[in-house]
Backbone bond lengths (Angstrom), bond angles and torsions (degrees), N, CA, C in turn:
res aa  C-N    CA-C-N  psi(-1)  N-CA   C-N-CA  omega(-1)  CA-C   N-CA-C  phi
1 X - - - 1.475 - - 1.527 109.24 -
2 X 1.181 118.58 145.28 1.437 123.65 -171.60 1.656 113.89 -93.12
3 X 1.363 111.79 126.35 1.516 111.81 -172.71 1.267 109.32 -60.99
4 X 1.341 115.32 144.08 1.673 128.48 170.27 1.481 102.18 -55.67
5 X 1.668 119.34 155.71 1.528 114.83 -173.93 1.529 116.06 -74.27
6 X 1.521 95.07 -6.87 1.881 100.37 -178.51 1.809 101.96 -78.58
7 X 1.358 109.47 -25.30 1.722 89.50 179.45 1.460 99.80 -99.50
8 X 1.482 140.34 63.10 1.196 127.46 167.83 1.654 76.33 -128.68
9 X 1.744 89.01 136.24 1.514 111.68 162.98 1.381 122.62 -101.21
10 X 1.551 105.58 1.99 1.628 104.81 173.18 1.516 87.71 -137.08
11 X 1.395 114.70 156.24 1.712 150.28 155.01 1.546 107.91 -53.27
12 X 1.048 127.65 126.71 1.490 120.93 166.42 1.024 109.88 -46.26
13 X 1.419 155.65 -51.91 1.365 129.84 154.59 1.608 136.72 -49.21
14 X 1.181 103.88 14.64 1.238 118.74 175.56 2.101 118.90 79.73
15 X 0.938 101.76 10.28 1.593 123.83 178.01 1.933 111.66 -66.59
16 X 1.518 117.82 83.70 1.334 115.61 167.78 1.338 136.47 -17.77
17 X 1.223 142.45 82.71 1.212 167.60 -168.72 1.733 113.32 -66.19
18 X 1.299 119.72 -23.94 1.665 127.24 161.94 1.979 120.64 -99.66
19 X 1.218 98.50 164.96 1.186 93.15 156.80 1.362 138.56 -103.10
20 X 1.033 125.83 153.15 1.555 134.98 178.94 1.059 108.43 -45.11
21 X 1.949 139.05 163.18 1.144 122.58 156.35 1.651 108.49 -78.11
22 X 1.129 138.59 13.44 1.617 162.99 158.66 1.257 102.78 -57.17
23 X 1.541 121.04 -73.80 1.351 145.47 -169.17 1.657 89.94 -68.63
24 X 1.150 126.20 -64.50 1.476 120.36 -172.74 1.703 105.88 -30.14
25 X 1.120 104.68 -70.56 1.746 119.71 -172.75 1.469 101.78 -41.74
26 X 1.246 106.67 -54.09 1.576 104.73 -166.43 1.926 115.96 -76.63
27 X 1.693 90.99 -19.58 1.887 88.30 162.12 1.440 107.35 -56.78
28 X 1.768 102.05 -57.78 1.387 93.33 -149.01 2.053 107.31 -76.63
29 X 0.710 94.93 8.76 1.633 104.71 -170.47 1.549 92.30 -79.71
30 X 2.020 121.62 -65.30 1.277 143.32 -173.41 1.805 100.22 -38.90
31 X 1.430 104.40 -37.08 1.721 111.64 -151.56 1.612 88.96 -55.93
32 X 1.153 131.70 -40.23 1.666 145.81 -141.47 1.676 96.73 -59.95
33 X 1.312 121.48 -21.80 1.256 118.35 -159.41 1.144 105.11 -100.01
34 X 1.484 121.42 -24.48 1.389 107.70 173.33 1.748 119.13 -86.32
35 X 1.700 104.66 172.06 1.349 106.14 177.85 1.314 117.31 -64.37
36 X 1.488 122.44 170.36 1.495 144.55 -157.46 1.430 100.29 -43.24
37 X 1.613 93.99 -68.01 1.642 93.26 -176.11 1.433 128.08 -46.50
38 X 1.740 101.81 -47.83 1.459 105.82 -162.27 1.717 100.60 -63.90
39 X 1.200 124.19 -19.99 1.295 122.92 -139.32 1.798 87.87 -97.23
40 X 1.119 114.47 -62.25 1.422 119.00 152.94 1.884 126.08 -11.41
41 X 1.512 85.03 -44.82 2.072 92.31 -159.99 1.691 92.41 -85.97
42 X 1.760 120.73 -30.42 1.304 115.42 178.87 1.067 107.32 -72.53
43 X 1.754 121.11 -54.35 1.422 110.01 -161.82 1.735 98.86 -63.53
44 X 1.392 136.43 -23.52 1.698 122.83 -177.02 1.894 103.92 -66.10
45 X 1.203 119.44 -14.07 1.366 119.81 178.96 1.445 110.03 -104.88
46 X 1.319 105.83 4.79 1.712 114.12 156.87 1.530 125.70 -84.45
47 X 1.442 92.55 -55.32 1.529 104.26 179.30 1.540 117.07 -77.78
48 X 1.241 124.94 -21.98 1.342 145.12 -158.83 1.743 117.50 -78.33
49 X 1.929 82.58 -69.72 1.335 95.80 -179.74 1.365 102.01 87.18
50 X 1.537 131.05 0.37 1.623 139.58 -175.24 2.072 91.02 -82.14
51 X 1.063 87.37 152.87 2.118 114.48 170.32 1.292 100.48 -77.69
52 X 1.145 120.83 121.97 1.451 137.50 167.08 1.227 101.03 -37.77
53 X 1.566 131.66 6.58 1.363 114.66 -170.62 1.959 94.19 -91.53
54 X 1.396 83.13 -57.92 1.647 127.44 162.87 1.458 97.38 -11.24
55 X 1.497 115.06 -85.62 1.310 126.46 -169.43 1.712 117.15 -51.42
56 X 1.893 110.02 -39.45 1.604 121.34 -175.69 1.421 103.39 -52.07
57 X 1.595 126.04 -30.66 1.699 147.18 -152.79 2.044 90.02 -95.99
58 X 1.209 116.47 -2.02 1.486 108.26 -162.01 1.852 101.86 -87.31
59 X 1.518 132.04 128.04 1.150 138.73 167.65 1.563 119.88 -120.68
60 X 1.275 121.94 175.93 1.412 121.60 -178.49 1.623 110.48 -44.23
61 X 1.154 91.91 -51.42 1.479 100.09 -160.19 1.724 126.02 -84.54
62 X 1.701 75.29 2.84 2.236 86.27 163.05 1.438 101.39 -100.71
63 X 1.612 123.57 25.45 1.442 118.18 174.02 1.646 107.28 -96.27
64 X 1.303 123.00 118.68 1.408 117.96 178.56 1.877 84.50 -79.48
65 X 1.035 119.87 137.19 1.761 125.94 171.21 1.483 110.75 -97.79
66 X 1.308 119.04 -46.64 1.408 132.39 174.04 1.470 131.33 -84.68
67 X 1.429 105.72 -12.73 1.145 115.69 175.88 1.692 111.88 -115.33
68 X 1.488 109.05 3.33 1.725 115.04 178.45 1.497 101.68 67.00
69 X 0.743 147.26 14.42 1.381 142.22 -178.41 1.560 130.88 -127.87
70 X 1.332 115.99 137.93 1.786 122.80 -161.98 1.711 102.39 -109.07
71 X 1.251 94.40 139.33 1.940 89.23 -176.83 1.298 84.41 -133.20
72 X 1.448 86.78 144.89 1.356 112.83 -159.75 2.029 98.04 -130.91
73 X 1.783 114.84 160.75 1.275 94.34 160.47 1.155 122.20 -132.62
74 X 1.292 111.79 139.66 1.061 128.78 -154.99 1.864 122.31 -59.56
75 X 1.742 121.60 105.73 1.118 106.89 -168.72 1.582 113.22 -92.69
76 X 1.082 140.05 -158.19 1.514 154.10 122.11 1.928 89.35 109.13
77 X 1.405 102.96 31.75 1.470 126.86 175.69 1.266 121.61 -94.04
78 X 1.111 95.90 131.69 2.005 105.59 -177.82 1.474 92.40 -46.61
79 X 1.333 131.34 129.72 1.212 156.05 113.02 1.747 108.83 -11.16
80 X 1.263 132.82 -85.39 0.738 153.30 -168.91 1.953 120.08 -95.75
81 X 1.569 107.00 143.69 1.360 100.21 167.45 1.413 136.40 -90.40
82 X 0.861 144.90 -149.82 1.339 150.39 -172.68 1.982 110.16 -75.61
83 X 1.120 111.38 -21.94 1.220 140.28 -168.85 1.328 103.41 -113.15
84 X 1.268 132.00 -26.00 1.584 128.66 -177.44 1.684 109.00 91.27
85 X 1.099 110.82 13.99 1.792 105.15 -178.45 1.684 92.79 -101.00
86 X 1.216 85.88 152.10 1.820 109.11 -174.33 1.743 109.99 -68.07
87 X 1.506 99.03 99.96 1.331 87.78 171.03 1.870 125.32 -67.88
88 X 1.312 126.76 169.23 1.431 137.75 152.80 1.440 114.68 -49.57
89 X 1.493 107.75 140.73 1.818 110.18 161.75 1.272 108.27 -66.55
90 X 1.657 103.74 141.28 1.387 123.04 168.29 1.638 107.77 -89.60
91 X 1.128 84.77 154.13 1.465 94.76 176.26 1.533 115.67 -132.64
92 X 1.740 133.34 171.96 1.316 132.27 173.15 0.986 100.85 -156.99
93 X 1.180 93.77 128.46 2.107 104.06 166.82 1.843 97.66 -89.45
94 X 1.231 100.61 146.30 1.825 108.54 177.28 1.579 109.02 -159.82
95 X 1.446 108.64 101.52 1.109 141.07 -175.54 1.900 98.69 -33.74
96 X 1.460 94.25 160.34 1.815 96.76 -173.53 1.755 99.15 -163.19
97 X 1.654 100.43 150.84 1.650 86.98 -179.84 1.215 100.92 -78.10
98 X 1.905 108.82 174.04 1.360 128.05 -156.65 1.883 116.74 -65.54
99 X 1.522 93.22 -28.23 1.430 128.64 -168.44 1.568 101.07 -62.75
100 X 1.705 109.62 -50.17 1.411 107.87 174.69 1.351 126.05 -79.48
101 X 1.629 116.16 -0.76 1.312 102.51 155.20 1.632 122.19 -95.84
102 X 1.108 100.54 -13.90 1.811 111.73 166.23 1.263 103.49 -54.35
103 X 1.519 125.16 -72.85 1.593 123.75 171.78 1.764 111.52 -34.56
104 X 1.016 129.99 -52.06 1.372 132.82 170.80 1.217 115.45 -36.73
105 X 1.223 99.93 -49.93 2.103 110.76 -164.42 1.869 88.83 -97.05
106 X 1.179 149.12 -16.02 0.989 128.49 164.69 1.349 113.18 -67.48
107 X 1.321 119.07 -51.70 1.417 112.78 -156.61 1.733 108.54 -105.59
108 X 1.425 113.38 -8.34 1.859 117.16 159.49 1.705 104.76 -104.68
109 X 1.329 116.36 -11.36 1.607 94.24 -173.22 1.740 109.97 71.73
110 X 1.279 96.62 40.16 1.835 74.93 -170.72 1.336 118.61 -78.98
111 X 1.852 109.17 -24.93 1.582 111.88 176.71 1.368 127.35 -50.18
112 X 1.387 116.53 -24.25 1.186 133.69 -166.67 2.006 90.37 -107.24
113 X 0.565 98.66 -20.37 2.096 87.23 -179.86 2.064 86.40 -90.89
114 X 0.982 124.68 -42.85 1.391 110.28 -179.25 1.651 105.33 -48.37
115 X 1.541 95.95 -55.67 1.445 110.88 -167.02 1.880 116.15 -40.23
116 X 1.197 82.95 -57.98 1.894 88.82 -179.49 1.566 86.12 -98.92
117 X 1.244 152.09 50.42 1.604 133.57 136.35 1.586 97.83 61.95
118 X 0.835 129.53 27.41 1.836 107.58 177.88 1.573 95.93 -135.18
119 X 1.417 114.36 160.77 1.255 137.01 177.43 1.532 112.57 63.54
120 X 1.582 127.95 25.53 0.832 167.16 148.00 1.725 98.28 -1.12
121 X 1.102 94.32 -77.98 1.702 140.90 -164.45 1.423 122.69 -54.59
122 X 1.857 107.13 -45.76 0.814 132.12 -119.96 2.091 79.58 -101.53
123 X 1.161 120.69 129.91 1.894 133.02 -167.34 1.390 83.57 -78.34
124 X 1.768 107.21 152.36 1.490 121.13 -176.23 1.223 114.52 -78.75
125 X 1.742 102.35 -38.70 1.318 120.32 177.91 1.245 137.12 -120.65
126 X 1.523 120.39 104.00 1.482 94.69 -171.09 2.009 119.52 -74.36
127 X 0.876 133.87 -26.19 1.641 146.03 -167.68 1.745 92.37 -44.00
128 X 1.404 78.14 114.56 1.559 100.59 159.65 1.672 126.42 -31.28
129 X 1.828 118.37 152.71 1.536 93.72 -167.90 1.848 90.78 -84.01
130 X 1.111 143.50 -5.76 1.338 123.01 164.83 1.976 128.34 -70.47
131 X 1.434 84.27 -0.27 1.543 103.08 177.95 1.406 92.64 -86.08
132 X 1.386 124.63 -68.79 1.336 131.61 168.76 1.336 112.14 -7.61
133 X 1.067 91.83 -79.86 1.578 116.64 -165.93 1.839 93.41 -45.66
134 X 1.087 114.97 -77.38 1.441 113.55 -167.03 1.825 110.02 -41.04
135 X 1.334 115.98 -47.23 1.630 111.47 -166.77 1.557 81.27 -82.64
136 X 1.344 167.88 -19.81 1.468 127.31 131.64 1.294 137.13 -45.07
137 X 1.195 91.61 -41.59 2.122 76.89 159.54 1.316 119.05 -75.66
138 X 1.750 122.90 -25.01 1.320 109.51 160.11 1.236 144.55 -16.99
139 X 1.725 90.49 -68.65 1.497 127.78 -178.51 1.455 116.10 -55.53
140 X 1.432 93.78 -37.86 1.629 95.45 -167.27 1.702 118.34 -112.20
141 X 1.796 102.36 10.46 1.351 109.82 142.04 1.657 122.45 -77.03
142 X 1.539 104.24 -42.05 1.382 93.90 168.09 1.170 138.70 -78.88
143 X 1.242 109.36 -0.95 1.527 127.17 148.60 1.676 136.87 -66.36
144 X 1.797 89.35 -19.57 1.607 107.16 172.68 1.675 115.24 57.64
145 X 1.639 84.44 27.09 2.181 94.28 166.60 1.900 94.09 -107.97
146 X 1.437 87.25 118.01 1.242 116.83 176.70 1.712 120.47 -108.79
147 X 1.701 99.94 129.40 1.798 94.19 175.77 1.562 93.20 111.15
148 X 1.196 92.56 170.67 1.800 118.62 -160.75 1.547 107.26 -41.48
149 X 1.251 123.82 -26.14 1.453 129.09 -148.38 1.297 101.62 -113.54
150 X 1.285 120.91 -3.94 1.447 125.39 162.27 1.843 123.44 -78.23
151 X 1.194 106.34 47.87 1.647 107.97 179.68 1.686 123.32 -131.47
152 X 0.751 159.85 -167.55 1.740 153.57 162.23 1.436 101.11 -45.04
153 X 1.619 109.51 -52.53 1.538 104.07 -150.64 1.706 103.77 -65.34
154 X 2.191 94.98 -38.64 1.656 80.41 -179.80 1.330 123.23 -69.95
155 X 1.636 130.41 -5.55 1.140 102.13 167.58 1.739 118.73 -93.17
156 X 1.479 121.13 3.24 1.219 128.01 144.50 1.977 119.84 -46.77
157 X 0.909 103.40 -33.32 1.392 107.28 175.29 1.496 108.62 -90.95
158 X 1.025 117.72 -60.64 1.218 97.47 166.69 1.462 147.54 -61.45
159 X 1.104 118.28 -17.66 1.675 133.45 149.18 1.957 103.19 -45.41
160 X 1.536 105.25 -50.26 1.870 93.92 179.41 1.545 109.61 -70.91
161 X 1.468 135.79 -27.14 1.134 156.81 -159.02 1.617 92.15 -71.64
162 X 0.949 94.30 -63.78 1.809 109.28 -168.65 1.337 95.37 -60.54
163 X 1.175 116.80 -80.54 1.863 117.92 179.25 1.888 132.43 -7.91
164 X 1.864 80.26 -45.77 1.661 102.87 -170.45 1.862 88.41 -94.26
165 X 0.641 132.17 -30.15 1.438 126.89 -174.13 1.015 144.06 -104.80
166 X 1.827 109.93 14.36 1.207 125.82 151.26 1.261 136.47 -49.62
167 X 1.629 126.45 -179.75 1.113 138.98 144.84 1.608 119.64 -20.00
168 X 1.724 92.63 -58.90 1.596 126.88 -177.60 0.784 105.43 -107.70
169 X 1.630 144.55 104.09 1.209 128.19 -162.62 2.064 77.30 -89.84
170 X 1.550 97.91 170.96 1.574 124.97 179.73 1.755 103.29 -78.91
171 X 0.711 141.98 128.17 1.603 140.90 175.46 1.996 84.80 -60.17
172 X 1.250 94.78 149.00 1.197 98.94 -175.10 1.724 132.93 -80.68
173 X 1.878 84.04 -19.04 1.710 101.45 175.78 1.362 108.05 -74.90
174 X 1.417 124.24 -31.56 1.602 125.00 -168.73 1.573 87.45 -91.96
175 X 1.243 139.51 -51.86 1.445 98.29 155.11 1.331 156.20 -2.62
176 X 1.618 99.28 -74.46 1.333 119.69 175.34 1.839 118.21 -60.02
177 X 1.379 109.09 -21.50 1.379 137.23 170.63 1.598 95.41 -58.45
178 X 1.579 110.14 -65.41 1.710 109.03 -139.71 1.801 77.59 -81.85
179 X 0.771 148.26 -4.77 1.803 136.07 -163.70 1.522 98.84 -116.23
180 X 0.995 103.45 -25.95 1.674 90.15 166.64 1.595 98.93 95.78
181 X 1.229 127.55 40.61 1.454 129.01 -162.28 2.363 98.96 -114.93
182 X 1.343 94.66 125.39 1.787 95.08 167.60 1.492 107.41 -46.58
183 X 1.089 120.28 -60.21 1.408 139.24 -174.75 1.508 152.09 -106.93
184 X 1.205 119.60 107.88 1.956 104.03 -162.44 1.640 104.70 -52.72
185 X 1.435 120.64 -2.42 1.646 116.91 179.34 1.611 107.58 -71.54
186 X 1.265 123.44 -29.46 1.244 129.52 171.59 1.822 106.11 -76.23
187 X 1.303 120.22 -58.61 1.527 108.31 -178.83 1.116 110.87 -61.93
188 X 1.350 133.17 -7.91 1.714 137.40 170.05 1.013 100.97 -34.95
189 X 1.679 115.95 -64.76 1.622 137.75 -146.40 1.831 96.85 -43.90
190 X 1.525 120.22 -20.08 1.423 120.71 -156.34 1.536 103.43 -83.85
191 X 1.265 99.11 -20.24 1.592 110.41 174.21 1.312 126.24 -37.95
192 X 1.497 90.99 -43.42 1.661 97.09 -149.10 1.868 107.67 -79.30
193 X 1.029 96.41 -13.84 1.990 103.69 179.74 1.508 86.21 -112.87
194 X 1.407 141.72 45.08 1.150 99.99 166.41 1.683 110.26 -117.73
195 X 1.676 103.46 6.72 1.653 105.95 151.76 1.428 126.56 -78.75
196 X 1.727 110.35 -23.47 1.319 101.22 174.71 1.681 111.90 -84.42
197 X 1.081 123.13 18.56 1.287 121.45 -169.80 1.513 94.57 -116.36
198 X 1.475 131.43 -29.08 1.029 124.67 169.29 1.592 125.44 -73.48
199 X 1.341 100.33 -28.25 1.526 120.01 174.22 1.685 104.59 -57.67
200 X 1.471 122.25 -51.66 1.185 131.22 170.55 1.773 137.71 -37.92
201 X 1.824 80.25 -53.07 1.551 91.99 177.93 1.629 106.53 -74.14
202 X 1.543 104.99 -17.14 2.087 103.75 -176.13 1.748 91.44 -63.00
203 X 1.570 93.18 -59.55 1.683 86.01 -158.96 1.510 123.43 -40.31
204 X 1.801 97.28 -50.78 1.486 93.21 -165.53 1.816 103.69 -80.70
205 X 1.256 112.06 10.48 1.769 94.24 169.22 1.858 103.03 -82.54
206 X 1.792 98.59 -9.89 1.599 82.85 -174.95 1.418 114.59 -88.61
207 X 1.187 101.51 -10.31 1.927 116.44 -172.15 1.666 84.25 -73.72
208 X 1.010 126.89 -5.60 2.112 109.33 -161.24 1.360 97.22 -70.20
């Protein structure tokens, strides 16, 4: 069966489709310049690894506060089962540092909307996903990462990239959990760059 174009990490011409852990630094570095919100909606597609679609769907009350963690639901999901009856929304909780829910509650107040139960409901962001789309290419012009791999999805790939190619690498099934994937046969695909990504981080610790 032929992979969907979201799990190809290269372009049929062979053009890299993620970012570097290089490019990572320098997204999240670029984010600093924009306002509260915007800066907020990139860094949640840093830490996340969720589709800008993912994140537009994000409200108070998909903030775990006590548990550090944002649940999100999961799209680009069969609709339907095997039988054609309408399945239920999925959902995923996916852990986040403490810092990005501080940014949350600074600039939505969410501790205090938990607190008294109201505004619950209410989406962080309204801007269209072609708005989206543009203040990611914003970001990552002023970041000066150029080419295919400069968009949401590549830093969706690179969030699995990083995971598998740590210190600690991520077990690959709780992976497939935090990305929102049917199958670890699809988070496989992260495999395949994840020696040249290690090769990378050797070199440039030797350039230090």
């Amino acid at each position: 069966m032929e992979k969907s174009p979201e799990m190809r990490l290269f372009s049929p011409e062979g053009e890299r489709l993620y970012l570097t852990a290089q490019e990572r630094k320098l997204f999240l570095a670029a984010i600093e310049e924009e306002d509260r919100e915007n800066r907020i909606f990139c860094q949640t597609l840093y830490y996340t690894g969720c589709r800008p679609s993912e994140a537009l769907e994000l409200f108070p009350g998909r903030i775990s506060i006590d548990e550090n963690e944002i649940v999100f639901r999961s799209l680009k999901k069969r609709k339907t089962d095997s039988r054609g009856r309408k399945k239920m929304p999925e959902y995923r909780a996916v852990p986040v540092p403490k810092i990005l829910i501080d940014s949350f509650d600074y600039v939505f107040d969410i501790r205090r909307k938990h607190r008294k139960n109201k505004e619950l409901k209410d989406f962080f962001w309204t801007m269209s996903r072609p708005t989206a789309y543009r203040l990611v290419k914003r970001v990552m012009n002023r970041a000066n990462i150029k080419g295919k791999q400069a968009t949401g999805k590549g830093i969706r790939h690179a969030f699995g990239i990083a995971l598998l190619s740590g210190s600690k690498p991520l077990p690959i099934h709780i992976l497939a959990q935090l990305m929102g994937h049917s199958s670890t046969k699809t988070t496989e695909i992260y495999l395949q760059v994840i020696g040249e990504e290690k090769r990378k981080l050797v070199l440039d610790a030797w350039e230090e």
